[in-house]
Structure formats: C-alpha cells, structure tokens
C-alpha positions in Angstrom: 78.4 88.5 93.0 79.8 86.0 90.6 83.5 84.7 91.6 85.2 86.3 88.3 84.0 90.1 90.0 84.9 88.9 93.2 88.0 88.3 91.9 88.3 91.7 90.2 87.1 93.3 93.0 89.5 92.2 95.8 93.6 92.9 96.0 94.1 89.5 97.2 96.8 87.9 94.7 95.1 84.6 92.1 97.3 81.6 92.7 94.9 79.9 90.5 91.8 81.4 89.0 89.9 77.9 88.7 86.5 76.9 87.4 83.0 78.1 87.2 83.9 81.7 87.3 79.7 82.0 87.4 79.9 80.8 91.2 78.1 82.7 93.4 80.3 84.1 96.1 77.5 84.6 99.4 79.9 85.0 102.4 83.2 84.5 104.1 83.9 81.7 106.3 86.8 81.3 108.4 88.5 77.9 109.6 91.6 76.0 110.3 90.2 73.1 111.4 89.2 70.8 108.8 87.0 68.6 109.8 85.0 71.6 111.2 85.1 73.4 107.8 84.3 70.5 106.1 81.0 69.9 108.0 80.1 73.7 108.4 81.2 75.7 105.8 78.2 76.8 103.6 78.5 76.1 99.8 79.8 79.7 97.9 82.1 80.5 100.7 85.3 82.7 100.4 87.1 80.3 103.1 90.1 81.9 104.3 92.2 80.1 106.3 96.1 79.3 106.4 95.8 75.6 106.1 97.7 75.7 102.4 98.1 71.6 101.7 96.2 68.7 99.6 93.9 68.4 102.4 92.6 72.1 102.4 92.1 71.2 98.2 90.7 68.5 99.3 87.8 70.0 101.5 87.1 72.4 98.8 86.4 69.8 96.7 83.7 68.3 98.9 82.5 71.3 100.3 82.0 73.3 96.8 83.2 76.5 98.5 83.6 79.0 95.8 87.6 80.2 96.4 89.8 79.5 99.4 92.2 82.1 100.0 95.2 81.6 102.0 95.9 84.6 105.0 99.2 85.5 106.5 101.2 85.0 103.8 100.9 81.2 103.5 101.5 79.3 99.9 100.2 75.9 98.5 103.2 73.5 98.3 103.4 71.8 95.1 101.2 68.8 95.7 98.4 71.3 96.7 98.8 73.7 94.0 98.3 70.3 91.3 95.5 69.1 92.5 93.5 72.7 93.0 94.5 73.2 89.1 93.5 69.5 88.6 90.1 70.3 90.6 89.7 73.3 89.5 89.4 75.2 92.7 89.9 78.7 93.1 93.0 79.7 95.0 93.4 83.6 95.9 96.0 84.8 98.7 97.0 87.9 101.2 99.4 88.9 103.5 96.2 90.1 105.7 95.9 88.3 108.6 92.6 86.3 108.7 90.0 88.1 110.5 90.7 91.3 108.6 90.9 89.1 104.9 87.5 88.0 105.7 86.3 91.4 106.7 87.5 92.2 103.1 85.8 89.8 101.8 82.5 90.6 104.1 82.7 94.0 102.6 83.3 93.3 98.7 79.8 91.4 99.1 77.8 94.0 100.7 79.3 96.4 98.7 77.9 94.7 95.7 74.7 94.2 97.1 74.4 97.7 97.5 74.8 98.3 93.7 
C-alpha cells in the first residue's frame, strides 16, 4: 500500500504529511534505540517509536523509512518538526502505546493485501 492510503487508512493523527506519498509502506518496525534503527530498520517501514527529536528526523533521512510515527503521546519539538518538513519525512502520531501502534500498523497492511 502506498503511504497516502496508509495514511487514510490509519486514525493515527498527520504531524506532517511529507514527500513521496507513492512510497510503499511494507511493515512496521519498532525502535528506540537509534543506532539500532538506523542499522536495522528495513527501507518502507512505519517506525514507531517515541524518540521525537532531530535525531529520530535524522535516521529517517538515512534509513528512507516511509513515516515515523510517534507512540504514547510524544510530539517533535520545534527543531525536529523543521527539519522533517525541510526533509520531507512523514510524521504521523498516537496516543497508543507502541506495541499496539504497530499491531495497527501490522494490520492496515495485511488488510490491504487481502483486497
């Protein structure tokens, strides 16, 4: 599924929509460390995590994940937020704690599949 349905598909809340809505979205990957997201995390993720600074952006950047969204209620501060519109990283968020926002995200995938 392209990005722009994942988007339409979930309830998680756009902090900022970002580019190449065409992006395949293949799985969910889940991290807090970054240096271990940034040398496992498969290119097309949805990475949640609740690591909301430049540094997250940062790893997105390099990694070419397709959206990071933020868990638990965390926000981008303001640094963060620039540079994911600057990058053009997708940014989506939840209140769901992680493991159950990347179930969500597990099952918006298959459920697509099964189309």
């Amino acid at each position: 599924m392209t990005k722009q349905e994942f988007i339409r598909s979930s309830n998680f809340t756009v902090i900022n929509e970002g580019d190449n809505l065409n992006m395949k979205v293949e799985t969910p990957f889940c991290c807090d460390l970054l240096s271990i997201a940034m040398s496992k995390i498969p290119v097309g993720s949805a990475w949640v995590t609740v690591m909301g600074n430049i540094n997250t952006i940062a790893v997105a950047t390099l990694t070419e994940v397709a959206c990071v969204i933020l868990s638990e209620g965390i926000t981008l501060d303001d640094a963060a937020l620039s540079k994911a519109k600057s990058e053009g990283i997708t940014i989506l968020a939840t209140e769901l704690p992680i493991f159950e926002a990347a179930y969500q995200v597990y099952q918006i995938i298959r459920d697509s599949s099964n189309l």
